[in-house]
C-alpha positions as CSV (number, residue, x, y, z in Angstrom):
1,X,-113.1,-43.3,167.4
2,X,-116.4,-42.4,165.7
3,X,-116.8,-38.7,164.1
4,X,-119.7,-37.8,162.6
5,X,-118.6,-35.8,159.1
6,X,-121.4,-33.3,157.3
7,X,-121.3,-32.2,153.7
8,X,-122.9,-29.6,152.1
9,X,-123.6,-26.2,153.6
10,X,-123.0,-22.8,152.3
11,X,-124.8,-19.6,151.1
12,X,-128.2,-19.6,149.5
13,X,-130.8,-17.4,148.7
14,X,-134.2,-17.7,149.6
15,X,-136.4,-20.1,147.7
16,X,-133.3,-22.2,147.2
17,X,-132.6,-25.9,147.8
18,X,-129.4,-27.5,149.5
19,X,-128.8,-30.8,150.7
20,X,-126.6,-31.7,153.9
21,X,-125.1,-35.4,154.2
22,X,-123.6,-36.8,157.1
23,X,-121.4,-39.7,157.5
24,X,-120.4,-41.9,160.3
25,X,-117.1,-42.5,160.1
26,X,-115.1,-45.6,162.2
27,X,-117.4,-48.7,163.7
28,X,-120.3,-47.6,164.9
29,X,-123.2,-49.9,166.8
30,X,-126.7,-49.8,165.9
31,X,-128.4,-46.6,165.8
32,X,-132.2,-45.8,166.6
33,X,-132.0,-42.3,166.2
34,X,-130.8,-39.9,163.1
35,X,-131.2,-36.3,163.1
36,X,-130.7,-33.4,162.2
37,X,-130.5,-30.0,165.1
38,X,-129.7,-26.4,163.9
39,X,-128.8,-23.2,165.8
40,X,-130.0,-20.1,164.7
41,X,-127.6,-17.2,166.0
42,X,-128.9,-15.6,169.5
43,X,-131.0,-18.9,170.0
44,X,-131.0,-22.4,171.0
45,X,-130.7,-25.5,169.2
46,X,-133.4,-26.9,168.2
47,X,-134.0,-30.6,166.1
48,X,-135.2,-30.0,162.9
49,X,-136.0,-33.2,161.5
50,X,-135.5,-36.9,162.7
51,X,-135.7,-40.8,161.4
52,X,-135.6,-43.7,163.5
53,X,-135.0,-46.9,162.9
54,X,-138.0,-47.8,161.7
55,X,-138.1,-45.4,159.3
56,X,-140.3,-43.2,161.1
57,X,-139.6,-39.4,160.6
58,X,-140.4,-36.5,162.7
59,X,-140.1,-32.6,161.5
60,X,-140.5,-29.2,163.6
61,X,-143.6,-27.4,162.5
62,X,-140.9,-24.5,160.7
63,X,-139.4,-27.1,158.4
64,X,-142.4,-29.5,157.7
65,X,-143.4,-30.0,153.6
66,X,-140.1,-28.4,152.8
67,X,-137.4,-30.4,154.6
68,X,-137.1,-34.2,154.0
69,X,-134.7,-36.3,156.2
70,X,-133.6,-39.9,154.8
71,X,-130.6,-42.5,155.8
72,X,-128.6,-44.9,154.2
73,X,-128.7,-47.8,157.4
74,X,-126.4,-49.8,155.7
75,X,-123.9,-47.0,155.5
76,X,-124.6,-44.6,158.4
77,X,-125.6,-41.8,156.5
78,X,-128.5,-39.6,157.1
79,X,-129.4,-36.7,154.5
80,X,-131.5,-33.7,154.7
81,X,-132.5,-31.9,151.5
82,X,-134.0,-28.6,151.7
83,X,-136.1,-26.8,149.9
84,X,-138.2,-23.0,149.6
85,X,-135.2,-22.2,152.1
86,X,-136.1,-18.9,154.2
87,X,-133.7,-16.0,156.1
88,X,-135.3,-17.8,159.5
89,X,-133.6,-21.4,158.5
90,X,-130.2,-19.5,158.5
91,X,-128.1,-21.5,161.1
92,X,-125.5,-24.0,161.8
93,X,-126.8,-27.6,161.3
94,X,-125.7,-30.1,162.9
95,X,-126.4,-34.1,162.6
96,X,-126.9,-36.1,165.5
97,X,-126.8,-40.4,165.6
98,X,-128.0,-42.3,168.8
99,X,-127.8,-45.5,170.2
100,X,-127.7,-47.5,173.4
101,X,-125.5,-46.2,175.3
102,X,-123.7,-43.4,172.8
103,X,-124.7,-40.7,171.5
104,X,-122.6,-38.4,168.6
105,X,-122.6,-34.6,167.2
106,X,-121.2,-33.8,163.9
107,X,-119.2,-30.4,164.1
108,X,-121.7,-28.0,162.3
109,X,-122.3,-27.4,158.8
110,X,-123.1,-23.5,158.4
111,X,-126.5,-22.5,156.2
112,X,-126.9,-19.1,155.5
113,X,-129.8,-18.3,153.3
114,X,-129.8,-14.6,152.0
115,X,-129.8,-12.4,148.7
């Protein structure tokens, strides 16, 4: 059975950097679609930042010039690293793989940013 596992997560203040992994772990087929969703509390989720598999990346307008989203193909990892982090990114993250006919969640990697 596939899981999706994050890393990384945690408290950080604003104007800090973190950097979330996620790892695909068991067989999985081929994907076309990494990404990375958060939920901000009182609000829905919303997709942050995406790479398919052409290498071609998409970002929300709220995380665009700080955010960068990369993968490992070989490996079935996809990365975010964060940067200038602000109070309004604080939410759970979560990563996201597709492919035909399956689609997987990771189980949430809490950010909070705050002094």
């Amino acid at each position: 059975q596939v899981q999706l596992v994050e890393s990384g997560g945690g408290l950080v203040q604003p104007g800090g950097s973190m950097t979330l992994s996620c790892a695909a772990s068991g067989s999985i087929g081929d994907t076309y679609f990494m990404g990375w969703s958060r939920q901000a509390p009182g609000r829905e989720r919303e997709l942050a930042a995406s790479i398919n598999s052409a290498g071609v990346n998409y970002y929300s307008d709220s995380v665009q010039g700080r955010f960068t989203i990369s993968k490992d193909a070989a490996k079935n990892t996809v990365s975010l690293q964060m940067t200038n982090l602000k109070p309004p990114d604080t939410a759970i993250y979560y990563c996201n793989f597709r492919g035909p006919g399956f689609t997987y969640w990771g189980q949430g990697t809490q950010v909070p940013v705050s002094s």
